[in-house]
KEFI-206150 format. One record per atom (N, C-alpha, C): residue in one letter; x, z, y. Coordinates in steps of 0.05 Angstrom, whole numbers, plus 5000, padded with zeros to 4 digits. Atoms other than C-alpha are relative to their C-alpha. Layout:
N
AXZY ...
END
This chain:
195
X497449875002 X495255105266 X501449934974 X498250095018 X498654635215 X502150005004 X497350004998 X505554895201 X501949764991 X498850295005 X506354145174 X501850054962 X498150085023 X510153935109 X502649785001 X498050145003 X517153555094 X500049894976 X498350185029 X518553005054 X502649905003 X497750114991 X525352705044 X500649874979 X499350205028 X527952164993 X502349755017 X498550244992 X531251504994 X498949755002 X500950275002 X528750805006 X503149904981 X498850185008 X531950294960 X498649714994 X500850055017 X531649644933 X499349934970 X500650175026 X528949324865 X501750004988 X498750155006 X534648994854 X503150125003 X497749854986 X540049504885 X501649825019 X498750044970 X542249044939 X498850105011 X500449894976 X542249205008 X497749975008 X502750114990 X536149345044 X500949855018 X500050344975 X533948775099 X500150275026 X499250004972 X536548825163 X497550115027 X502849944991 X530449215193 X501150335011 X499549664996 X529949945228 X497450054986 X502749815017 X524150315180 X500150185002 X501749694992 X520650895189 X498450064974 X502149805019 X517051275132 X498350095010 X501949774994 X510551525148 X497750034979 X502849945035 X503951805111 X497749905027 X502350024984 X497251615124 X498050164981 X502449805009 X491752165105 X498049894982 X501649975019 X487652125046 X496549975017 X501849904983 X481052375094 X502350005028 X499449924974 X482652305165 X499350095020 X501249764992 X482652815212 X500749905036 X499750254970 X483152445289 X501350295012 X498949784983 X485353295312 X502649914990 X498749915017 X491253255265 X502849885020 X496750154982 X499353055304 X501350064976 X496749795021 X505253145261 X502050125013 X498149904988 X509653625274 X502949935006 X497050174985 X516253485309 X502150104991 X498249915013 X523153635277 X501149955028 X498249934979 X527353845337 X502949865000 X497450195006 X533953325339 X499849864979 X498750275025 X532452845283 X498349855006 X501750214992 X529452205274 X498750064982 X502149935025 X523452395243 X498149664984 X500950315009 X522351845189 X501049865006 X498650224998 X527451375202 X502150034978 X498650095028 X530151125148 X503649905010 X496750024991 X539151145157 X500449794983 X498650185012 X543650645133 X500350074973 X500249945033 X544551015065 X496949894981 X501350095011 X537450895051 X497650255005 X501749685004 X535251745059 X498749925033 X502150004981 X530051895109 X499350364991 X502349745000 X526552615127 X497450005019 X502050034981 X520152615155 X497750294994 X501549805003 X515653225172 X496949935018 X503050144998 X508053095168 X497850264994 X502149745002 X501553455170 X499650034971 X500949935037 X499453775106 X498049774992 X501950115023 X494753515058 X500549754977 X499650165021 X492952855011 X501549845011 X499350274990 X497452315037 X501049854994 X499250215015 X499651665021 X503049925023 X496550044990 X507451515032 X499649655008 X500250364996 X508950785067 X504050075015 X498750114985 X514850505098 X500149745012 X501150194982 X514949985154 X501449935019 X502250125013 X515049565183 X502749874992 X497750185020 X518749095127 X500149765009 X500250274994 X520848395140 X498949824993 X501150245010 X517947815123 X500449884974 X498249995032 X518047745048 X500150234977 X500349745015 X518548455032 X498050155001 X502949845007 X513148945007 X501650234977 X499349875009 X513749584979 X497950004968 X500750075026 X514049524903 X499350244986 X502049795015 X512950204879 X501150255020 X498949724984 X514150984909 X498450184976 X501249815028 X515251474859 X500250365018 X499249754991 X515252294879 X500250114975 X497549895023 X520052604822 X500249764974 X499850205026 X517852184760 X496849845003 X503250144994 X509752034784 X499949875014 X501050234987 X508251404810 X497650045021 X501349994979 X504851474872 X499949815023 X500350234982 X504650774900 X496649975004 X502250034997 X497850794902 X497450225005 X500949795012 X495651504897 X501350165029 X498249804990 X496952064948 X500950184988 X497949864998 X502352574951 X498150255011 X500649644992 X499153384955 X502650085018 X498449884977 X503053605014 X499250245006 X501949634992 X501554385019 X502250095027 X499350014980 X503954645088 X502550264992 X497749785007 X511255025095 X501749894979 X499050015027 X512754605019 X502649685017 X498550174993 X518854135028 X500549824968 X499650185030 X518053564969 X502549715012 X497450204995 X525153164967 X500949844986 X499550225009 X525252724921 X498049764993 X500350235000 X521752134940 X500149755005 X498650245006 X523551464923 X497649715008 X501750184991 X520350914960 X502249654995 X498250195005 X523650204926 X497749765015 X501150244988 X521449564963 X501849754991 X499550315007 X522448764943 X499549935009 X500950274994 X522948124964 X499549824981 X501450225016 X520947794900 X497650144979 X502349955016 X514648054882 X497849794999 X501450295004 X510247484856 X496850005013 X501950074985 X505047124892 X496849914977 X502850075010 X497747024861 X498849745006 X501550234987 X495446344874 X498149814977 X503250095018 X488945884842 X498649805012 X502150224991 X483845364854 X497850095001 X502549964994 X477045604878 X497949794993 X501050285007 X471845124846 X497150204991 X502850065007 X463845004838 X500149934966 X500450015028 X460544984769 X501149615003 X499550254991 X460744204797 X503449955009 X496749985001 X469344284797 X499449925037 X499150174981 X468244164873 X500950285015 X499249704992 X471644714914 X496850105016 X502249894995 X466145224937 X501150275020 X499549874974 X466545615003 X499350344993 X500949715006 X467146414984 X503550175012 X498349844993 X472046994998 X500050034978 X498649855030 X476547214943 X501250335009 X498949724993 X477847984928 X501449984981 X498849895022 X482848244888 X501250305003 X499749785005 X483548874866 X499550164979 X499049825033 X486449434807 X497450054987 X502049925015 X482249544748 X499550245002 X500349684995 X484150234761 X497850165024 X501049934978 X478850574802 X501550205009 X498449794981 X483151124824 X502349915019 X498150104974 X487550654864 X498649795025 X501150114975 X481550404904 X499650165032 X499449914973 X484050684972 X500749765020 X499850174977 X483450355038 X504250055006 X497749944992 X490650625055 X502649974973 X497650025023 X493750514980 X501149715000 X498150244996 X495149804999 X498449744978 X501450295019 X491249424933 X498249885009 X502650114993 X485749224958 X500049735017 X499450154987 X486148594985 X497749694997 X501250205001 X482547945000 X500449805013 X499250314981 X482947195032 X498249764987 X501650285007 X479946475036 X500749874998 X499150304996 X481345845011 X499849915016 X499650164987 X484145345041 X497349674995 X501350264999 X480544605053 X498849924968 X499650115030 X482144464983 X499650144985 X501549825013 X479345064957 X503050134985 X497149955005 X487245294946 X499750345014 X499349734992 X488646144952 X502150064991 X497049845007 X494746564950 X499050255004 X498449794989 X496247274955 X501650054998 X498650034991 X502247394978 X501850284977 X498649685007 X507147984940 X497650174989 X502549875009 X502048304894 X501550204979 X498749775013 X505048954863 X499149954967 X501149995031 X505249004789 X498050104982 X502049805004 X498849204747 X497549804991 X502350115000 X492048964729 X498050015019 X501249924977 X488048744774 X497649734996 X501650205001 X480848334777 X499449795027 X500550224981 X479647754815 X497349965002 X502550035005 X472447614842 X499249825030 X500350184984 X469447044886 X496950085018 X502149854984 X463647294942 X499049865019 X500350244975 X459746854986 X500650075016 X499349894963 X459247375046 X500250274993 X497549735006 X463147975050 X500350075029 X499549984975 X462948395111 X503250175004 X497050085002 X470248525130 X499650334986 X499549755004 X469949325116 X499250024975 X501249945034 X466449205041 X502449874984 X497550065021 X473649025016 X501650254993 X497849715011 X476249765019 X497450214994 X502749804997 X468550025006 X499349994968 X499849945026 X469250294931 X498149884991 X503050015007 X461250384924 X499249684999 X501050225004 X461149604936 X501949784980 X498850105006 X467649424906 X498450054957 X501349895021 X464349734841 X496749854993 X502950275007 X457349294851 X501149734990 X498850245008 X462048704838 X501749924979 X498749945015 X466548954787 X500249814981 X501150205025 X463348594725 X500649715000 X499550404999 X464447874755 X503050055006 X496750054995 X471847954757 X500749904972 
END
């Protein structure tokens, strides 16, 4: 019997041009997830659709949750989301049920810089491993906060990642990596040291 919570803010971008040519939706994704949980329904609005101004209202179940908007075009990634003055791009949002929090600011880019490198053997020859990257910060290791991220060289032992939010963050090379031990703290934390 969650009476649900409201958020409402503005998408912008970076740069204060126009956003891209996209319909977006705001939603949260739960801190702990609860598979009973729906969000409640606002009676005549678009819940979470983001208007031509940029504002959006969306009413969601209570608790920890992490703010997103979506989906963005090709290019763009959301660069930070603040709620009043705290940075919470990476961090959930306390949603207590009945509370209506309205000022948050979700800014998204299209030029957030790409990470790219040469993968190489003590022998300079490229060497076949999965690359992780992710914040020094342990409190932004969340499956749902978006850092966490990983990929394989190419032929040539050549990696990118693509739009990588601002911040510190370690890089670390893994022979075998099963796909779920990239958002799995307890292991992201056995590896730490070689970044």
């Amino acid at each position: 019997a969650d009476p649900g919570a409201l958020i409402s803010g503005r998408v912008v971008t970076d740069t204060g041009a126009p956003l891209p040519k996209a319909t977006l939706r705001v939603s949260t994704s739960p801190l702990v997830y609860d598979l009973n949980a729906r969000p409640p329904a606002i009676p005549g609005k678009d819940d979470g659709l983001v208007k031509a101004d940029g504002t959006f209202v969306l009413k969601t179940p209570s608790g920890e949750h992490f703010v997103r908007v979506g989906p963005l075009p090709r290019g763009w990634s959301i660069a930070r989301i603040e709620a009043g003055r705290a940075d919470v791009t990476d961090r959930p949002v306390d949603l207590r049920p009945n509370q209506h929090t309205a000022d948050i600011t979700i800014v998204v880019s299209d030029t957030l810089p790409d990470v790219t490198g040469r993968l190489q053997d003590d022998g300079q020859e490229r060497a076949g491993a999965t690359l992780l990257l992710f914040p020094t910060d342990r409190t932004r290791w969340h499956e749902s906060g978006g850092s966490l991220r990983s990929t394989r060289p190419d032929q040539t032992g050549t990696f990118r990642f693509a739009s990588v939010r601002p911040g510190e963050y370690l890089l670390v090379a893994v022979d075998t990596i099963q796909r779920w031990q990239v958002n799995d703290p307890e292991y992201l934390a056995s590896v730490e040291k070689r970044g």
